[in-house]
N, C-alpha and C positions, 0 to 999 in steps of 0.2 A: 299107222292108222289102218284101222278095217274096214274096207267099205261093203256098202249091202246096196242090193237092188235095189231101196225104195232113195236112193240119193240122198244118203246118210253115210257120213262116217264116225268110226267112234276110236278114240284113243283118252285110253287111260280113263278114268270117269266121265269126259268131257265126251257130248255127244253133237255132232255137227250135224244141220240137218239143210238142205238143198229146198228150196221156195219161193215165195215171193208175200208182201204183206198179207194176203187175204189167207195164206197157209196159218197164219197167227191164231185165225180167229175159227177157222173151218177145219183143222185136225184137233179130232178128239186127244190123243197123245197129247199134244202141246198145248193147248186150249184147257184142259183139266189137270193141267200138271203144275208144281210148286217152281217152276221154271227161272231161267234171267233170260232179257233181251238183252244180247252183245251186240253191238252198232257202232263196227269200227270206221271214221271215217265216213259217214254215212252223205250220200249226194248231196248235191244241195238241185240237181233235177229235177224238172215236172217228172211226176210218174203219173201215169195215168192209166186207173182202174180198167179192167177189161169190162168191154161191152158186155152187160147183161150179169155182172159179177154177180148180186145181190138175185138174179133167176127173174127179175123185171127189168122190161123196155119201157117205162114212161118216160120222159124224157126230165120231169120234175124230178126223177131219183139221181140224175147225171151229178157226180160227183166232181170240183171243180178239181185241175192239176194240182200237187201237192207232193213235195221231196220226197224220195220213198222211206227216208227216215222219220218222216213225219208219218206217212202213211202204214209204217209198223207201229208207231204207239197208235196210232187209231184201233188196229186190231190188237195187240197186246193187250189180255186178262190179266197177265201177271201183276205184281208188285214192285217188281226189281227189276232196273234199267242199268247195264253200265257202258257207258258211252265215253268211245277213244276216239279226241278229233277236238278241234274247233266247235263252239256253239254258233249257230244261224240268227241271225237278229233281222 
């Protein structure tokens, strides 16, 4: 694997990229591209959004806790999901 400064690796076509859900929806790269979401094993955790993610403090915007598996299809644009693991009911 090759890796680069920006906390990516790449091998072979496959490009791994270092983040967290809001990277889904706020890189241009990822966000415009014909992409899949891989979500191996994905928590079943609260994650909980960083203060001020969205660049407002009202407190009506406070997003409630939510798995961070769930929290990547919230920002995932793409089409294609493929998910290794257990489904959350």
């Amino acid at each position: 694997a090759n890796n680069n400064d920006n906390g990516s690796a790449k091998t072979g076509g496959l490009v791994i990229r270092l983040g967290n859900p809001e990277t889904l929806s706020k890189d241009e790269e990822i966000r415009d591209s014909d992409r899949a979401l891989f979500l191996c094993y994905p928590d079943e955790e609260e994650y909980q959004q960083p203060e001020g993610s969205d660049g407002d403090d009202d407190e009506e915007d406070v997003v409630p806790p939510m798995s961070m598996g769930a929290a990547c299809l919230e920002h995932f644009t793409g089409n294609t999901v493929i998910h290794v693991g257990e489904l959350f009911e």
